[in-house]
N, C-alpha and C positions, 0 to 999 in steps of 0.2 A: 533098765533105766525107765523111768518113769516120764510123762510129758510133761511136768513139773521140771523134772532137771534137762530135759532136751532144749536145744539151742532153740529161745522163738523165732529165730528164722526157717527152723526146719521142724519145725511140727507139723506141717502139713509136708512132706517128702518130696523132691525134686520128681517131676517126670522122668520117666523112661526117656531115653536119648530121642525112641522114634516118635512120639510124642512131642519132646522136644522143638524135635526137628519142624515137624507138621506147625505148631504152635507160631514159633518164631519166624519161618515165613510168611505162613497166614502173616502175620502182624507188617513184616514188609512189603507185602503184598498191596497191601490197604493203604499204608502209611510210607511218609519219605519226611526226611528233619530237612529244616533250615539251611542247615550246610550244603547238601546235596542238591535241595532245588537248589540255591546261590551258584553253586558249581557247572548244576545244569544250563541255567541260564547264563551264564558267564562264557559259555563254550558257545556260544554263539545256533548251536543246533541242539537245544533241549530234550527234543521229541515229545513235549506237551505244550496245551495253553496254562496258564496258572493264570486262576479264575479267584479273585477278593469277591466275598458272599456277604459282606459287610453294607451295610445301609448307604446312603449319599454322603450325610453329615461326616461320617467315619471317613470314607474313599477318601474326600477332601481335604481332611484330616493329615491324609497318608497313607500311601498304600505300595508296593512295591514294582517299583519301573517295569514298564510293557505287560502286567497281569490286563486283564480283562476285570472289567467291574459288571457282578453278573449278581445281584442281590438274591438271595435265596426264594426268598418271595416270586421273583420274576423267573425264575428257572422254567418251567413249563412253556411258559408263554415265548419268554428270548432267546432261549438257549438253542433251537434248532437256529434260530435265523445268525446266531454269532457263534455257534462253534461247531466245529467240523466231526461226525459222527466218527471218522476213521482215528480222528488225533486225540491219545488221551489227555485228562484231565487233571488237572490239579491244583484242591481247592484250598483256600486258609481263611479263615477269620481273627477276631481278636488274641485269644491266646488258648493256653491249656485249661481253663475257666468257661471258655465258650464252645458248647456244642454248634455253632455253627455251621463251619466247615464240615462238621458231618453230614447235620440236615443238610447242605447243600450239597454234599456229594453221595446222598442215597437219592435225593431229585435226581441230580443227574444218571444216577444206574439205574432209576426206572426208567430212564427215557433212552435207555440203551446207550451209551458212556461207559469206556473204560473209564476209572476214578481212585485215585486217590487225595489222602488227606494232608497236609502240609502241616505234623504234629510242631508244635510251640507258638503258631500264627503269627503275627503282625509285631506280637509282645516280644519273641525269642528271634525274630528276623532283624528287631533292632538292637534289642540286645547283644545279639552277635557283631553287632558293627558294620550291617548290613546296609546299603542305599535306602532311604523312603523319598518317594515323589512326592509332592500335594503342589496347593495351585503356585506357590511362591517358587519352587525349584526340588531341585533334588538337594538331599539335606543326607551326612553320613555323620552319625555319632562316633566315639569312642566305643569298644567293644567292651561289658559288662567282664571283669573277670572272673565272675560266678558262674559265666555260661560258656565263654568260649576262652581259649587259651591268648594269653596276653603275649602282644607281640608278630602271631601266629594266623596266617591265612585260616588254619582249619585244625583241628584234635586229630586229624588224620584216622576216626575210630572207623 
């Protein structure tokens, strides 16, 4: 068989299992989705702060009840004086489009921060049907059926 008639999903060949393995935790390791913080935070004992890295205009905007508003810019300077070295971190910005929440959670692991990233950000937190604050109240849309399961707390994946 030729690479021509091989499947283009598998032309380049699946990892080894242990590879794999290494791979896909690495990736949870760094990263937690929308559902998971929502869940976390819903349990009332997290065991993070969930930090918006997003500008003023944005926060204002909307940003997800009890996060800390910790603009990426200002990490060196604020972030000893509002976050706890021992509790980890977990950051999100605008959506899958914005490296933000990265920049802002590789600030925070130089400044010695456990950290992760809050993959789909602010975009896939309301999409999901999730709470947003800003100054008028807290505001819950309809959940996107494109992202999350209609009718459904969670995809349960």
């Amino acid at each position: 068989m030729t690479d021509i008639d091989m499947s283009p999903a598998l032309r380049v060949p699946p990892a080894a299992p242990a590879e794999a393995i290494a791979f896909f935790t690495a990736r949870l390791t760094f990263q937690a989705d929308v559902s998971d913080v929502h869940a976390s935070l819903e349990s009332g004992a997290p065991g993070f702060v969930l930090v918006d890295s997003r500008a003023a205009a944005a926060w204002r905007q909307g940003h997800v009840p009890g996060a800390v508003h910790l603009p990426t810019a200002d990490i060196p300077a604020r972030a000893p004086h509002v976050l706890d070295p021992a509790v980890p971190v977990v950051t999100y910005c605008w959506g899958p489009g914005c490296d933000g929440a990265t920049r802002a959670a590789l600030a925070l692991a130089r400044l010695g921060y456990r950290v992760k990233e809050m993959i789909g950000g602010i975009e896939y937190w309301i999409r999901e049907g999730f709470p947003v604050e800003s100054e008028t109240g807290v505001e819950r849309r309809a959940a996107d059926p494109l992202t999350a399961p209609a009718g459904a707390a969670s995809c349960a994946c």
